[in-house]
N, C-alpha and C positions, 0 to 999 in steps of 0.2 A: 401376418394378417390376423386381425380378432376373429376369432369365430363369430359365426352370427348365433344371438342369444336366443334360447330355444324356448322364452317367456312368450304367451300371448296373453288372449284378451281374459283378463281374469272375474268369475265369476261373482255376482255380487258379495255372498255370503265369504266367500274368499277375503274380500275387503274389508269385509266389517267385521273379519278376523284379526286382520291386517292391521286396523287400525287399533284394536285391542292393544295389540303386542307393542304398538307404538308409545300406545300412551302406559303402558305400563302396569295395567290392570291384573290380575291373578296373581300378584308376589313378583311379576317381573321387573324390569329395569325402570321405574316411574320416572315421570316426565311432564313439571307442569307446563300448561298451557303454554306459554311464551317459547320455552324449551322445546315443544315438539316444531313450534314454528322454525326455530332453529336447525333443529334436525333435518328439515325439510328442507332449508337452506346448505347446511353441511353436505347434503348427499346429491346437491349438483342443481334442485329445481331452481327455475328463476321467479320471478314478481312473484313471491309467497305473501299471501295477502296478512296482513297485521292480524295477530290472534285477540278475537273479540271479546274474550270473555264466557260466550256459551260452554255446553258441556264441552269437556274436550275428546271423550270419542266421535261425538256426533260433528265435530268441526272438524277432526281429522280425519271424517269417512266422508265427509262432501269434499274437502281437499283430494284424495285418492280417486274420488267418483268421479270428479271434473278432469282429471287424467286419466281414466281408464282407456279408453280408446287409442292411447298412447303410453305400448308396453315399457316402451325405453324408458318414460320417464317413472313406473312402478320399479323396472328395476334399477332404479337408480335407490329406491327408496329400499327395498329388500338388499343390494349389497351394503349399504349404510348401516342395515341392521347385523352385518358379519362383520362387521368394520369393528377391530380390536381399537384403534382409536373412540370410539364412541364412550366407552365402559372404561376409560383410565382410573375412574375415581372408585369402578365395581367390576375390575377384571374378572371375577368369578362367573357374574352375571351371562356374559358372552353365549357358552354353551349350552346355558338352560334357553336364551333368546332362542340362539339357531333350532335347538329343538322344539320349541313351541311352533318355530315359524313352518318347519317341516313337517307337523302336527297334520297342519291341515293343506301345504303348498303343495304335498305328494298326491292330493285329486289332482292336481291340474296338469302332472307329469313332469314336474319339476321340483330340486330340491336345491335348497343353502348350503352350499359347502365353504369350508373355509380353511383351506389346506394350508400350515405356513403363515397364516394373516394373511393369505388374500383371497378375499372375499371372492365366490362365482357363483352362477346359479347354471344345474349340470340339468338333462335329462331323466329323466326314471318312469320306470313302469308303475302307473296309478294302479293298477292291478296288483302291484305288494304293498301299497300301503295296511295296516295295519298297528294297533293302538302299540306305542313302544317299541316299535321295528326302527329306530331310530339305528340301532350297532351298540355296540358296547364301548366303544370309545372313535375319535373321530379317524373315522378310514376314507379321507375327502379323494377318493381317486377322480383327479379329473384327466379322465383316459385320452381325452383330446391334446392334450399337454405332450402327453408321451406316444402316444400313436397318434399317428396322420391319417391313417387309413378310418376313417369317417363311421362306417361301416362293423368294422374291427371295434372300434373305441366305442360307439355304442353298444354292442356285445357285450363287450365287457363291463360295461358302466352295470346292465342289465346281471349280468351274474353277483357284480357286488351288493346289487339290490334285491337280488334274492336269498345271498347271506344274512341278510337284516333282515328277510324276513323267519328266514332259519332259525335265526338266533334268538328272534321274540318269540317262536312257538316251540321253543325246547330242540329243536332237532340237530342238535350239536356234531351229529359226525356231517349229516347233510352240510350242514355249514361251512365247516373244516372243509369236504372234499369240493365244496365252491369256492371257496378260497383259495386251493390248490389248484384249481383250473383255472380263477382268475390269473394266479404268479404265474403259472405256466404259458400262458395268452401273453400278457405283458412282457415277459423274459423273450418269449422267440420273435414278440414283433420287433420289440426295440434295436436285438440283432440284426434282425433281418432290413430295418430301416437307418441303424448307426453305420453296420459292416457287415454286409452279409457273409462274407469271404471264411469267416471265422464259424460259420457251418461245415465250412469243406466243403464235399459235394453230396456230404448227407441233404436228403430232402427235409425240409422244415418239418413236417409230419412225422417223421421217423427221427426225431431228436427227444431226448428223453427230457423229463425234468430235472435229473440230475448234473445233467451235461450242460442245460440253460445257466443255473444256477452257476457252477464254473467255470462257464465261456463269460458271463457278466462278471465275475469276480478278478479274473485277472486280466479284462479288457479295463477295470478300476472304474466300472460303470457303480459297483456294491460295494460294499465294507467287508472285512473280513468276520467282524461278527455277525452281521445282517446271515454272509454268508451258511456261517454255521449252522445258525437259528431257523435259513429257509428249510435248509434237509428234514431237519425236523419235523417243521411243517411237512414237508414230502411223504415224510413215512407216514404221516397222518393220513394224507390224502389219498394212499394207496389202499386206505381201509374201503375206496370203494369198490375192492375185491373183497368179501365177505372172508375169505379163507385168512387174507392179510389179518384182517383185526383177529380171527378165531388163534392164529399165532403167537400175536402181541400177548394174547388174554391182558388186554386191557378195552375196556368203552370209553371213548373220551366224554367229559362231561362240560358243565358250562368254564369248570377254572380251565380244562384244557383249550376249550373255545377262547376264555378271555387272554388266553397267552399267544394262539395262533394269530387273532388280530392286528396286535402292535407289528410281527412279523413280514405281514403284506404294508404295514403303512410305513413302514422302515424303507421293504424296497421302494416302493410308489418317490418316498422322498427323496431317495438316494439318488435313484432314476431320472429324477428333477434335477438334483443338481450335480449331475455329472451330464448333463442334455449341451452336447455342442455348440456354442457359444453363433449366433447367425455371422454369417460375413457383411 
């Protein structure tokens, strides 16, 4: 079953950002006239009215207006814009799009992810937006994918978006040790939702991150390097016992932060594609 998508009725000035990003305006992806009509067309809407010739932000923000009242059809328009098909001729371009679009989509509680090439639009907390809270590279957890637990998966979406905002305002161990509570969340649900049995009779709360980490690795849920690489991360994450880091005598800084990332997006993917095949 498709989740239902958590876009609603979006804000004017939202739009007429929207349409910016569309048509290509600040160094983005450009797209003349004819071509955004196109676009419109590629990402699903039908009777797209012939492009008249007027400016083309202000034709593509009456197009978007005339649908607003119909989120479906906006988001048809925002996953076109994570669609790696789009940019074959300017692959590069892809990443700086999504980030524009997330610029300003995170008021609305919503952001572009695009894990793998496929386009989604997730939940998040408007209350961490913040200029450059984007992540340091793309950590697209769509926690709905890997937990069912609705509830759980939003939690956790929620801590990876208060990583990014960790990570734009310098606070590199705080980050790490959110990060560490996200792998942690994720390792014991997916256990607990693939095979519980492989807890024993430990209670889920009293399993360490250690033991998460190895009960996924030889159920061949993880890779054997991912595996390595999470401990790692682990012993980071323990720094939020103040005595742990005063041990290491080490402070993680932002190159530490930008190594512990690929680390949780490694699992996240791994996760994916080892996820039980439906009957």
């Amino acid at each position: 079953m498709t989740p239902q998508s958590p876009l609603g009725i979006l804000d004017a000035n939202t739009l007429e950002e929207l349409a910016r990003v569309i048509c290509g305006d600040d160094h983005l992806y450009y797209r003349k006239g004819f071509e955004i009509a196109r676009f419109l067309e590629n990402a699903g809407w039908q009777r797209v009215p012939e492009y008249d010739g007027e400016y083309r932000r202000e034709w593509t923000l009456a197009q978007l207006t005339e649908r607003r009242e119909n989120p479906s059809e906006l988001e048809k328009v925002l996953l076109r814009l994570a669609d790696p098909r789009e940019y074959l001729d300017e692959p590069e371009q892809l990443p700086a799009v999504i980030s524009a679009v997330n610029t300003f989509l995170v008021h609305e509680g919503v952001r572009l992810e695009n894990p793998s090439g496929r386009p989604r639009i997730v939940a998040c907390d408007p209350s961490l937006a913040h200029p450059g809270s984007q992540g340091p590279v793309e950590l697209s957890a769509a926690m709905a994918d890997l937990v069912s637990d609705q509830k759980m998966a939003a939690l956790l979406q929620h801590r990876l978006d208060e990583a990014r905002t960790c990570y734009a305002n310098g606070a590199h161990v705080a980050a790490i040790i959110m990060l560490g509570s996200l792998l942690e969340g994720v390792l014991c649900h997916v256990i607990q939702e693939r095979d519980a049995s492989l807890l024993g009779r430990t209670p889920p709360d009293n399993v360490n991150l250690d033991t998460l980490i190895k009960t996924c690795h030889d159920a061949g849920w993880i890779g054997a390097d991912v595996q390595r690489f999470c401990h790692e991360l682990r012993k980071y994450r323990n720094f939020v016992h103040p005595r742990a880091e005063i041990r290491q005598a080490h402070t993680p800084d932002r190159d530490t932060l930008d190594m512990c990332w690929p680390v949780v997006n490694a699992v996240l993917n791994d996760l994916a594609d080892s996820q039980p095949k439906a009957a």
